[in-house]
C-alpha positions in Angstrom: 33.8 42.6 -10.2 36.3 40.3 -8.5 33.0 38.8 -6.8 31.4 38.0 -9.7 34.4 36.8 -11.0 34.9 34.4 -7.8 31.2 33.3 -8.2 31.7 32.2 -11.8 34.9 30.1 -11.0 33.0 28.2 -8.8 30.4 27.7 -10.4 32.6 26.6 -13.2 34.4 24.5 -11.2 31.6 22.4 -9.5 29.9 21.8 -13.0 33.6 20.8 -14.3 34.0 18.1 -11.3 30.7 16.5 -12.1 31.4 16.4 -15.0 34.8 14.8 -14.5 33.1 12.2 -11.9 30.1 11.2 -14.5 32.6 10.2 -16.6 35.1 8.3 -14.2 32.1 6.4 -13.2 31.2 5.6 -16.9 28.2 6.6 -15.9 25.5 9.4 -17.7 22.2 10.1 -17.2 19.2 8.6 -17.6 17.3 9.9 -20.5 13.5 11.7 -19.6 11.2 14.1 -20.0 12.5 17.8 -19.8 10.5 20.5 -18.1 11.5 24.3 -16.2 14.4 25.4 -14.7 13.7 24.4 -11.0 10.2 23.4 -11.7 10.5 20.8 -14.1 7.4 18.8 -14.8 5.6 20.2 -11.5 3.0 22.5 -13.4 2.2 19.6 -15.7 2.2 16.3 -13.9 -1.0 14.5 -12.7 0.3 13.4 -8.9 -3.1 11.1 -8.3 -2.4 9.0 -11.9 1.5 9.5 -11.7 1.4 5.4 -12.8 -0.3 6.2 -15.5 2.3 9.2 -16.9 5.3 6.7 -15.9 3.6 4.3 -18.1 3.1 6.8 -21.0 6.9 7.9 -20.6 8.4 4.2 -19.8 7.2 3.2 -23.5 9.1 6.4 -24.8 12.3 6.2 -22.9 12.9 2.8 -21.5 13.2 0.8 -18.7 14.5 3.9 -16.2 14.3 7.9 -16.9 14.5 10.8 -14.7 12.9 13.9 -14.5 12.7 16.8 -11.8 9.7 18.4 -9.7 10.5 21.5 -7.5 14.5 20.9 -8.2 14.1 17.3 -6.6 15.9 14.8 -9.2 13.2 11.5 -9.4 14.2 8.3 -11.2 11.4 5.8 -11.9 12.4 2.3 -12.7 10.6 0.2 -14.9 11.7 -3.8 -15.8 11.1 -6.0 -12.6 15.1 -6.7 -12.7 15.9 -3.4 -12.5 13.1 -2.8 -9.4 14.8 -5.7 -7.9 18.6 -5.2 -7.9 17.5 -1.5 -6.6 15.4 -2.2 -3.9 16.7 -5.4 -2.6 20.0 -6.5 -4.3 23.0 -6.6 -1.8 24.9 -3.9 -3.7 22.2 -0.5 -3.7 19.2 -1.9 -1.1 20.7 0.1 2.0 21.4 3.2 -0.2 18.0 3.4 -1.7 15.8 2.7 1.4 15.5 6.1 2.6 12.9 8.3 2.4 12.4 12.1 1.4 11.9 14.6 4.4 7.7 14.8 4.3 5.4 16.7 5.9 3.1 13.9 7.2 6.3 12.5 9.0 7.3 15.6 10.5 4.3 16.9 11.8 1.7 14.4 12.6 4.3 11.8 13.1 6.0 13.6 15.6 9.2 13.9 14.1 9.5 11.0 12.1 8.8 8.5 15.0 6.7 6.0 13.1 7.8 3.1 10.4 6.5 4.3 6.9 8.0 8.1 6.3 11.1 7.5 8.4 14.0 7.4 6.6 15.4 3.7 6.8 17.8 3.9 9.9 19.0 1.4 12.6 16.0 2.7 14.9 13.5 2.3 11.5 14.7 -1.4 11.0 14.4 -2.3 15.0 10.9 -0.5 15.0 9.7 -2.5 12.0 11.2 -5.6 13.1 9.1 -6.0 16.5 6.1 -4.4 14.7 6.1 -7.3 12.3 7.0 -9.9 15.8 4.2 -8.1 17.6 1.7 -8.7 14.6 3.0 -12.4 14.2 2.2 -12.7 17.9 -1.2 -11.4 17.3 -2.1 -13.3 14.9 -0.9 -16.4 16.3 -0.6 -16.4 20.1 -4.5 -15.4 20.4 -6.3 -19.1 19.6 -9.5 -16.6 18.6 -8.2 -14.3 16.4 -9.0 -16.1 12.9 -12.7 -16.6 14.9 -13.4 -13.0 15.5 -12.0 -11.9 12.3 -14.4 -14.3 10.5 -17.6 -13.0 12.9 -17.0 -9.7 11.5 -16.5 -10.7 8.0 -19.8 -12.8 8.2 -21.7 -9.5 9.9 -20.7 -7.9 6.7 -22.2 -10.4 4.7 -25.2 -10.4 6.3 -25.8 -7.0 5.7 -25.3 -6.7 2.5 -27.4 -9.5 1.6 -30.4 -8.2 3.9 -31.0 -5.6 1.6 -33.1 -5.7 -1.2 -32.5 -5.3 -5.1 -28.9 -3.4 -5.9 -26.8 -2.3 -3.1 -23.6 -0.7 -2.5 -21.6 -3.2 -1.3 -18.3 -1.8 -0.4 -19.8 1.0 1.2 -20.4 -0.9 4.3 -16.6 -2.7 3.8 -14.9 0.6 5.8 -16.6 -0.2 9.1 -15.6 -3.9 9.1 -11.9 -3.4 7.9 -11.7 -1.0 10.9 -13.3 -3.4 13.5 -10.7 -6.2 12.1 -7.3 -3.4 12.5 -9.5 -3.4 16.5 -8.7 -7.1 16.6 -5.3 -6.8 15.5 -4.9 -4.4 18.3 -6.7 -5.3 21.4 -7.4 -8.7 20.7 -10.9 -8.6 21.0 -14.0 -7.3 18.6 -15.1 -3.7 19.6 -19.1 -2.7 19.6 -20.0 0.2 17.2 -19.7 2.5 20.6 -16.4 1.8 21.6 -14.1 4.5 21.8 -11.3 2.7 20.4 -13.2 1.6 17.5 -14.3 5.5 16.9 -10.6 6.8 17.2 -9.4 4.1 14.3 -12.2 5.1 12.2 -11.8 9.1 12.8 -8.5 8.6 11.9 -8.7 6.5 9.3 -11.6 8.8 7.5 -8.9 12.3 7.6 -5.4 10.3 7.7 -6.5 8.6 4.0 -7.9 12.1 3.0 -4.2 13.6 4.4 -2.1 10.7 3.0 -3.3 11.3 -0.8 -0.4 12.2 -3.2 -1.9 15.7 -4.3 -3.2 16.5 -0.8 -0.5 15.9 0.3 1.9 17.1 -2.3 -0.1 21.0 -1.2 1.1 20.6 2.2 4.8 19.2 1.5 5.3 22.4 -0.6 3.7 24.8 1.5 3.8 23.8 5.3 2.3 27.1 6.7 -0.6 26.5 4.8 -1.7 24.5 7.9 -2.3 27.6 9.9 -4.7 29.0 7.3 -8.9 28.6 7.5 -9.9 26.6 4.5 -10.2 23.0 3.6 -6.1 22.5 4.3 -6.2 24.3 7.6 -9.2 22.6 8.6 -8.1 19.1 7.5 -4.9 19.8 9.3 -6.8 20.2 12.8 -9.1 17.2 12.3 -5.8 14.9 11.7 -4.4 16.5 14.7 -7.6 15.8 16.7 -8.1 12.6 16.1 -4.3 11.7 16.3 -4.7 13.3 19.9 -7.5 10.8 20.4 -5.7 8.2 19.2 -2.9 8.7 21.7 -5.1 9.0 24.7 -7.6 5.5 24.0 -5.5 3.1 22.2 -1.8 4.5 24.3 -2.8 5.9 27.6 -5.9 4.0 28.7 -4.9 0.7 26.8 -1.3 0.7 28.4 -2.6 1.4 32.2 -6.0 -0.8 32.0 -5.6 -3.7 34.0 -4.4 -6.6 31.8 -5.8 -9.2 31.0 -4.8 -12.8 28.7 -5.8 -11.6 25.4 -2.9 -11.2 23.0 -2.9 -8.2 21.4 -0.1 -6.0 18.6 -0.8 -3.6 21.5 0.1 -5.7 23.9 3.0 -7.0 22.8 4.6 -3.8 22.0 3.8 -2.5 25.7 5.4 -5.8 27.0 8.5 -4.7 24.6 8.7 -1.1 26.3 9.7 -2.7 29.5 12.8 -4.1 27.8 13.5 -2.1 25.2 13.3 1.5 25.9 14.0 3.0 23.4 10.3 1.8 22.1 8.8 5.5 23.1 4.5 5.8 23.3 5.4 8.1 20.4 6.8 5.3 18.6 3.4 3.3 19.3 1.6 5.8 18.3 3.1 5.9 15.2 3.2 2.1 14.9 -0.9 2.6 15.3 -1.2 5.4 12.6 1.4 3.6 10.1 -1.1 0.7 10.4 -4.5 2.3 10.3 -3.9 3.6 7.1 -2.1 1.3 5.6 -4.1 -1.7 6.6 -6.9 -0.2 6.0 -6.8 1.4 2.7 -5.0 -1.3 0.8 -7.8 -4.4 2.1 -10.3 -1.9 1.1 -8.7 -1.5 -2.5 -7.8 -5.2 -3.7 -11.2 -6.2 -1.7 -13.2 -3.8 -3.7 -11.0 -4.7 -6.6 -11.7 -8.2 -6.5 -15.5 -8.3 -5.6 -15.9 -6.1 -8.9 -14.2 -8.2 -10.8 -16.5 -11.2 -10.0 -19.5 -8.9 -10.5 -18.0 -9.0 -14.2 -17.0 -12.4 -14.4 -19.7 -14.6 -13.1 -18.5 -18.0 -14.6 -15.4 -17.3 -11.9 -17.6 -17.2 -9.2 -19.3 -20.3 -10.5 -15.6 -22.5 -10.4 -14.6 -20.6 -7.1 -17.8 -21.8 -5.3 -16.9 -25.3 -6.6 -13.4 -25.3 -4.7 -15.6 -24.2 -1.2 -17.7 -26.6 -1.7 -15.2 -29.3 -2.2 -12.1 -28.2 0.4 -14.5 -26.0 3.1 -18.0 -27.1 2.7 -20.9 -26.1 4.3 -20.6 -26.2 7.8 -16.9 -24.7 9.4 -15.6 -21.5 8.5 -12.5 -21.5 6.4 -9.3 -20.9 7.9 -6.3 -19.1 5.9 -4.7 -22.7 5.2 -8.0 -23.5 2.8 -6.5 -21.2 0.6 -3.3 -23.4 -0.5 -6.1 -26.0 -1.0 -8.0 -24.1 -3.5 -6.0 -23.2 -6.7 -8.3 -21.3 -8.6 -9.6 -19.1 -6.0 -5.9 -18.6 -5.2 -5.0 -17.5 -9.1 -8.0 -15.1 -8.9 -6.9 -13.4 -5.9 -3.2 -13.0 -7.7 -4.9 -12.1 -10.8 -6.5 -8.9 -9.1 -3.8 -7.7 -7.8 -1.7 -8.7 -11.2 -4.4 -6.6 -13.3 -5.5 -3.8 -10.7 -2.3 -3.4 -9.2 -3.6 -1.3 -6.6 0.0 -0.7 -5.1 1.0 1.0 -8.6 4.1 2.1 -7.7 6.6 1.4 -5.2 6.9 4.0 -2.1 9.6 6.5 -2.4 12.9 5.5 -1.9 16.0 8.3 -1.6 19.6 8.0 -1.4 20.5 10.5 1.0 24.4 9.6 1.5 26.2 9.4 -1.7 25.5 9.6 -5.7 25.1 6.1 -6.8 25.1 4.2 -10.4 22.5 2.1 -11.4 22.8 -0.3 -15.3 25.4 2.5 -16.6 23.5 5.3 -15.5 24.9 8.2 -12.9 22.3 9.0 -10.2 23.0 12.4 -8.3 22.8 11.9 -4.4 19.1 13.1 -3.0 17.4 11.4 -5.8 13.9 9.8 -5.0 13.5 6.7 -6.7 10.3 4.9 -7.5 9.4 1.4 -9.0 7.2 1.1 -11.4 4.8 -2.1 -10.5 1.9 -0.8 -13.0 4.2 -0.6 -15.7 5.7 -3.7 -14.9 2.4 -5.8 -14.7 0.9 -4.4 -17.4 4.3 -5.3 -19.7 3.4 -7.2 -22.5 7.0 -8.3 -23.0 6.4 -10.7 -19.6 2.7 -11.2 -19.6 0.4 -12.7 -22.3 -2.7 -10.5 -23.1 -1.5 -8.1 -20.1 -4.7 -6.0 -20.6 -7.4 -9.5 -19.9 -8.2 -10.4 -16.7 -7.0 -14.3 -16.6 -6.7 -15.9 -13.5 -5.6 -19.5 -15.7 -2.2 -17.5 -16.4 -1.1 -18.4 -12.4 -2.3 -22.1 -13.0 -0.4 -25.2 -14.4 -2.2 -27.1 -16.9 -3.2 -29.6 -14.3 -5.0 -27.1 -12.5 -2.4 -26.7 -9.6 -1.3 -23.2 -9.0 2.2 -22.1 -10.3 4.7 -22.6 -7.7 6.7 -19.6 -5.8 9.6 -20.4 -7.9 8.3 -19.8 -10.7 9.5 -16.2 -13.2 5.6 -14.8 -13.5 5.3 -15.0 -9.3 9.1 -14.6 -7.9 10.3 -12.3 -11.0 7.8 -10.4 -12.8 5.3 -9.9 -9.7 5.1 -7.7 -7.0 1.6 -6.5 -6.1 3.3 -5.1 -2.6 6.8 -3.7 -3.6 10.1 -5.4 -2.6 13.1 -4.8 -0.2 13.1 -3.4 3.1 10.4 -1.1 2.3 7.8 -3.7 0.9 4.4 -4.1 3.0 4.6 -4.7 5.7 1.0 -6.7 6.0 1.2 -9.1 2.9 -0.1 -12.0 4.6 -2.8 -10.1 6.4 -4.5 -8.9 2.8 -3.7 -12.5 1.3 -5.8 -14.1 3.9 -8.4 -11.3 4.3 -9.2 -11.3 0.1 -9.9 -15.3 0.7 -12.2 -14.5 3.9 -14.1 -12.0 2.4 -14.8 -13.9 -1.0 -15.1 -17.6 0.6 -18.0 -15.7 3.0 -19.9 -14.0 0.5 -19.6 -16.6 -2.5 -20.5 -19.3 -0.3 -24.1 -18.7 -0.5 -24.8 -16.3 -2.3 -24.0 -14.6 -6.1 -22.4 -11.2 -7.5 -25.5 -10.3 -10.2 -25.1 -7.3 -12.3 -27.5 -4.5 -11.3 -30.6 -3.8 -12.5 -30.6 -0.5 -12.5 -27.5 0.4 -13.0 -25.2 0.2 -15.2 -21.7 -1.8 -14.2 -18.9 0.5 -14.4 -15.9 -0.5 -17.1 -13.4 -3.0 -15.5 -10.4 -1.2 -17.3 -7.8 -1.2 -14.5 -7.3 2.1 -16.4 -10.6 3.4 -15.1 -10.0 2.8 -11.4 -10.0 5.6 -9.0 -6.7 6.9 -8.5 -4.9 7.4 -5.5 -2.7 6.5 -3.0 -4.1 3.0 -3.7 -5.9 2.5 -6.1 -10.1 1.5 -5.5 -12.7 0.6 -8.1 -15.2 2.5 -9.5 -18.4 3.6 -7.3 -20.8 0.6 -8.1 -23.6 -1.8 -7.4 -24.8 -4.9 -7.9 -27.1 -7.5 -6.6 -26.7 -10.7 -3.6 -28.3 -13.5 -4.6 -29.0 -16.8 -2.7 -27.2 -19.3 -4.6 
C-alpha cells in the first residue's frame, strides 16, 4: 500500500511541476488531432502522403499542431515565418537541428557516422562543412566537369529520341543521374561496366527502397525484423551488400589507386584525411551514401517533375526554346551561367518545384536538450518537428491561384525574373528546406533541371502520346514518397 501510495505522489507530483512550468512559460500546447494512449494517430496515419494529412489538418487547426505516434510528441509547422524562425532564426535553430535516433543511421550508417541522420553536433557541422568544400572543389577545380556532365546529359537525349512513337522517357533518367553522382566523385565519366558505376547504382536501387517513410517507419519500430526471411530481412542484406561494395570500390581501391590530376569530391575528402583525422573512411562512406540517395532521388523527382509538366504545357516549351535560341544557340553547349540569362526558363524551373514541391516537407528536426516555446506555445523536450513546405506553397493566403501551374508568377512585368529579395522567392519559398539542415545540393539540381531541359528542348518537342493517355498533372496525384515523382508516363520526341 505505502508503494502505491509513493507511486501516486509521484506521479502527482511530475504532472503538477509541468503543469506549474507551462504556465511560468506562458506557454500551452499546440492544438491537434487526438488519437490512443501511447499510439496516438500511428494506426491511422498515411506515412507515404503525410503532406497531404498535414495539409488536411493545417486548414483545421492553424499554422502549428501536435500530435503523437508511438508516444513520440511531433509538431508540424505550417506559415513560412514560423518554418523560418524555427529552423534558422538565431534564437531556436541550434535547438531544433537534431535528429530522432533511426534505424537507417544506426545500422547501415555505422553508428551515425554520415551527415543526414546524425543528430546536428560539432562533428555533424565539420563533416557537412568540407562535404559541401569538397563538392565546391569538384565542381569547380575540374575545368571538365560541366563537359562530361553535359556528354551524359546529351547520351540521354539521344536515346530517347532514337526511339520510335511513345517512350518512357524517365525510365532511362536513373542511369544517367547515377553516371553524373560518378563525376561528382571520381572526376571522370564511368562506362556501363565499371564497378564504381555498378556499386552507386546497386545502392541507389535498395538505399531509395530502404530510405522510404513506411519502409522505413517498419524497421524503426521493429529492428529485429532485419534478421527475419521475408521482403524486410531480405532488403536488409541487399542494403548491407551493396553498402559493403560501396566501401571496398569507391573507399578502399579509390583511396590506394595511384592518383592522378583529376579533381574529384573523393579526392578531396582523402586529401582532407591526412589533416584532419578525425575524417574516418566510415565517415566517407557515409558522405558517399548521404549523397547517392539524396542526389539522386531528388534530380530524378523535380526532373521528372518538370519534363511532365512541359508534356502538358506545350506553348512553354515553345517560349523556352525561344530563350535557347536567343542566349545559347545552336552550336556550344550551355553552361549553368545561361540560366541567369534566360528568365522564363528560369520561372519554369521555380514553378515546378513551387507546384510539385517534391521536398514536401522539411526533414525531421528534434530538440533533444531542453523543452522549448515556440509563438506562445510550450513544446515538451524530444519533440520532432517538421516544416510543412507543401502546405506552405500550396497557401492561397501567399500565392495567387496556388493550385495553376504559372511560371509568369516569378516574372516582373518586363519579363525579368523576380529578384532574390523579393517575399514570393526569399519568404514564402523553399523548395529545399532552410537552416542547417536544408539541402545540401541546391545548386547541383538548379543547374542539372536547366541541362536536362536546354538538351532535350533544343531540338526536339514534348508531344502528348498517342496511345496513351497523359496522366493528370494534379501535384495531388504525384507518387508519394520520400520525394515526391510524377506519375508513370509517356509521350512522344519530336524534331523540332
Amino acid at each position: 500500500m505505502e508503494i502505491v501510495l509513493l507511486c501516486l505522489f509521484v506521479v502527482l507530483s511530475i504532472t503538477l511541476a509541468t503543469m506549474v512550468l507551462v504556465k511560468s512559460k506562458g506557454a500551452r500546447s499546440p492544438p491537434g488531432p487526438r488519437g490512443l494512449p501511447y499510439f496516438g494517430k500511428a494506426f491511422s496515419f498515411p506515412v507515404d502522403s503525410a503532406y497531404l494529412q498535414f495539409s488536411e489538418w493545417a486548414r483545421k487547426f492553424g499554422d502549428i499542431f501536435m500530435f503523437s505516434m508511438f508516444g513520440t510528441k511531433v509538431v508540424v509547422l505550417n506559415s513560412p515565418d514560423l518554418i523560418k524562425k524555427a529552423f534558422a532564426g538565431k534564437e531556436l535553430a541550434l535547438k531544433l537541428s537534431d535528429r530522432p535516433p533511426s534505424f537507417i543511421g544506426h545500422f547501415v550508417g555505422n553508428g551515425y557516422k554520415d551527415i543526414l541522420f546524425r543528430r546536428y553536433d560539432e562533428l555533424c557541422s565539420k563533416l557537412k562543412s568540407v562535404t559541401l568544400k569538397a563538392m565546391y572543389t569538384a565542381r569547380n577545380g575540374n575545368p571538365d566537369f560541366d563537359d562530361m556532365q553535359m556528354a551524359e546529359i546529351n547520351d540521354y537525349v539521344r536515346k530517347i529520341t532514337n526511339s520510335n512513337g511513345d517512350t518512357n522517357i524517365i525510365a532511362p533518367l536513373q542511369a544517367t543521374l547515377c553516371k553524373l553522382i560518378g563525376i561528382m566523385f571520381t572526376g571522370k565519366r564511368l562506362v556501363d561496366d565499371d564497378p564504381v558505376l555498378q556499386a552507386i547504382a546497386s545502392f541507389d536501387d535498395v538505399g531509395n527502397e530502404l530510405i522510404n517513410p513506411a519502409v522505413h517507419l517498419v524497421f524503426k519500430v521493429a529492428p529485429w525484423i532485419r534478421y527475419l526471411p521475408g521482403y524486410y530481412g531480405n532488403l536488409y542484406r541487399k542494403v548491407m551488400a551493396s553498402t559493403k561494395t560501396l566501401r571496398n570500390e569507391l573507399v578502399y581501391k579509390l583511396k590506394t589507386q595511384p592518383p592522378d590530376d583529376r579533381v574529384s569530391l573523393l579526392s578531396e575528402l582523402f586529401k582532407l584525411q591526412t589533416t584532419e583525422s578525425w575524417i574516418t573512411d566510415d565517415h566517407v562512406l557515409g558522405v558517399i551514401m548521404d549523397l547517392i540517395n539524396t542526389s539522386t532521388l531528388t534530380s530524378r523527382g523535380v526532373l521528372s517533375g518538370v519534363l511532365f509538366l512541359l508534356v502538358h504545357h506545350p506553348h512553354m516549351q515553345t517560349k523556352i526554346q525561344q530563350e535557347i535560341d536567343d542566349v545559347i544557340g545552336p552550336k556550344r553547349q550551355p553552361s549553368a551561367d545561361d540560366m541567369n540569362k534566360m528568365p522564363y526558363t528560369h520561372a519554369c524551373i521555380l514553378e515546378t518545384l513551387r507546384y510539385q514541391s517534391h521536398l514536401a516537407l522539411s526533414a525531421t528536426h528534434t530538440n533533444a536538450e531542453e523543452d522549448i516555446e515556440i509563438e506562445g506555445f510550450f513544446i515538451p523536450k524530444g519533440t520532432s518537428v517538421y516544416g510543412n513546405q507543401w502546405h506552405v506553397h500550396h497557401d492561397k493566403r501567399l500565392w495567387t491561384e496556388p493550385w495553376s501551374f504559372r511560371p509568369e508568377r516569378f516574372l516582373k512585368e518586363d519579363g525579368s525574373l523576380l529578384p532574390e529579395t523579393s517575399d514570393l522567392r526569399h519568404r514564402y519559398f523553399m523548395p529545399f528546406g532552410v537552416g542547417f539542415r536544408s539541402c545540401m545540393g541546391v545548386k547541383t539540381t538548379y543547374s542539372r533541371m536547366f541541362f536536362f531541359v536546354t538538351a532535350l528542348l533544343r531540338n526536339n518537342v514534348l508531344l502528348q502520346p498517342t496511345s496513351d493517355s497523359l496522366p493528370s498533372a494534379d501535384p495531388m496525384m504525384l507518387t508519394p514518397g520520400t520525394v515526391l515523382q510524377a506519375p508513370e508516363f509517356t509521350c512522344r520526341v519530336v524534331p523540332r
